[in-house]
C-alpha positions as CSV (number, residue, x, y, z in Angstrom):
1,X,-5.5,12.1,-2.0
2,X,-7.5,8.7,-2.1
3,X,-6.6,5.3,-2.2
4,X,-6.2,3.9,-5.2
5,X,-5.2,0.0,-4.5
6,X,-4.3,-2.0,-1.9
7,X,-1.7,-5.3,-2.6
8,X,0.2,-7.1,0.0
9,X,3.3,-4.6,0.2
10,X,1.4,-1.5,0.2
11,X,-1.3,1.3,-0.5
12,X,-0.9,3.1,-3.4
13,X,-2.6,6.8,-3.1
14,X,-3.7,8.5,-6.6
15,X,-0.9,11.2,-6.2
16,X,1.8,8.7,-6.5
17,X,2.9,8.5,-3.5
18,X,3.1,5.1,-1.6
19,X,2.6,3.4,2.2
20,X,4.9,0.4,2.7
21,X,6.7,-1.2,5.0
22,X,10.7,-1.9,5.9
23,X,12.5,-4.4,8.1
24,X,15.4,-6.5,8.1
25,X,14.5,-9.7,7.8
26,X,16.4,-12.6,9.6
27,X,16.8,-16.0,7.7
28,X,13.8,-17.3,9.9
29,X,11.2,-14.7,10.2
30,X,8.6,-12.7,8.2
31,X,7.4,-9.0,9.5
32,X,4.6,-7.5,7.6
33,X,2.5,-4.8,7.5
34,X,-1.0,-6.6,6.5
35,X,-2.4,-4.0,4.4
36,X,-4.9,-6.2,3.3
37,X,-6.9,-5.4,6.5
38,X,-7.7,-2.1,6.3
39,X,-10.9,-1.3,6.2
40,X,-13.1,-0.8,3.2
41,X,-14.6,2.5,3.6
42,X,-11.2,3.7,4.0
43,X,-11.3,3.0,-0.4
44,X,-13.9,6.3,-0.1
45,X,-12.1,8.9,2.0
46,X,-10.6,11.8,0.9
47,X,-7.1,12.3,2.8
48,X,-6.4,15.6,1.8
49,X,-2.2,16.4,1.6
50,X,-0.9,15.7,5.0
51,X,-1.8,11.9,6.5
52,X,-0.8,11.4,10.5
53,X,0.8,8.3,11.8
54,X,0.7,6.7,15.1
55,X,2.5,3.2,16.4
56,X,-1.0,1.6,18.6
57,X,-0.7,-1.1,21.4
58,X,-2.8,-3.4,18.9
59,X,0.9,-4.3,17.1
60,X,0.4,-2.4,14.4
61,X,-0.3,1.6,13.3
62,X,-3.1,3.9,12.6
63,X,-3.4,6.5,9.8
64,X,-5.7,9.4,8.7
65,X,-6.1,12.4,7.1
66,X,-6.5,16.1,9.3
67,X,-10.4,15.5,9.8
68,X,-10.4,12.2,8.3
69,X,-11.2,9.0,10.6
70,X,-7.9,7.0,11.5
71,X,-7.6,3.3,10.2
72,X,-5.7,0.7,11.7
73,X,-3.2,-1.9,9.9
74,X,-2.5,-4.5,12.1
75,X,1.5,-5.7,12.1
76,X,2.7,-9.8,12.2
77,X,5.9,-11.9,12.8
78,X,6.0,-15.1,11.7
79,X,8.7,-16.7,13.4
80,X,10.2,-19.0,16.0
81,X,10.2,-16.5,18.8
82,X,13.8,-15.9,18.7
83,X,13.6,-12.7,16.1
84,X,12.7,-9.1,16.3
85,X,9.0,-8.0,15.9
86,X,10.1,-4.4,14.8
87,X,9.1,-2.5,12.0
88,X,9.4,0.5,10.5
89,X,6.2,2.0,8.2
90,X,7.1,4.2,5.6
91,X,5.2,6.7,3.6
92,X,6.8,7.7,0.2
93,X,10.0,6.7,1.3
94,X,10.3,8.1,4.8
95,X,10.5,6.2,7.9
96,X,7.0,7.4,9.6
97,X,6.2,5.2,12.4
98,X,8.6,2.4,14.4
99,X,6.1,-0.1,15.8
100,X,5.8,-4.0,17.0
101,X,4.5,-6.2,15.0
102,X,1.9,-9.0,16.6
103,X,4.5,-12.5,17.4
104,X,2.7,-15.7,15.4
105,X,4.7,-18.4,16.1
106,X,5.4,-21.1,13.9
């Protein structure tokens, strides 16, 4: 499984399936997933079928393939510092990671 694009609400692999992000957004606040960061050798690995998760300090998450080098996604809230900085990271539908997103104020 490869990437095969990269817009602001996710990563599209070539087998259809999909990395995005959920969260209940509040009238005041934005948490996002900022896909857009990933590194770009990560456009030239091979995956394979299963990918692993993990929530980092960083605010954000790390993936990677079973022998494949992890990449990290960094996670921001755009708020007034009153709101939640969760979020949850999904792969094809799926809740698989919980994690804190970075606070920018505004």
């Amino acid at each position: 499984m490869k990437i095969k694009y990269i817009n602001e609400d996710s990563i599209q692999f070539d087998n259809g399936t999909a990395l995005t992000f959920d969260h209940d957004q509040d009238c005041c606040e934005n948490n996002y997933a900022d896909f857009k960061q990933i590194e770009k050798s990560a456009l030239d690995v091979e995956f394979g079928k299963w990918l692993l998760f993990e929530g980092v300090e960083e605010k954000g998450f790390r993936f990677g393939g079973v022998g494949t080098p992890m990449f990290f996604i960094p996670c921001y809230s755009c708020q007034n510092g009153y709101y939640s900085t969760d979020i949850q990271i999904l792969f094809d539908g799926e809740v698989v990671v919980s994690t804190e997103c970075e606070e920018v104020l505004d």
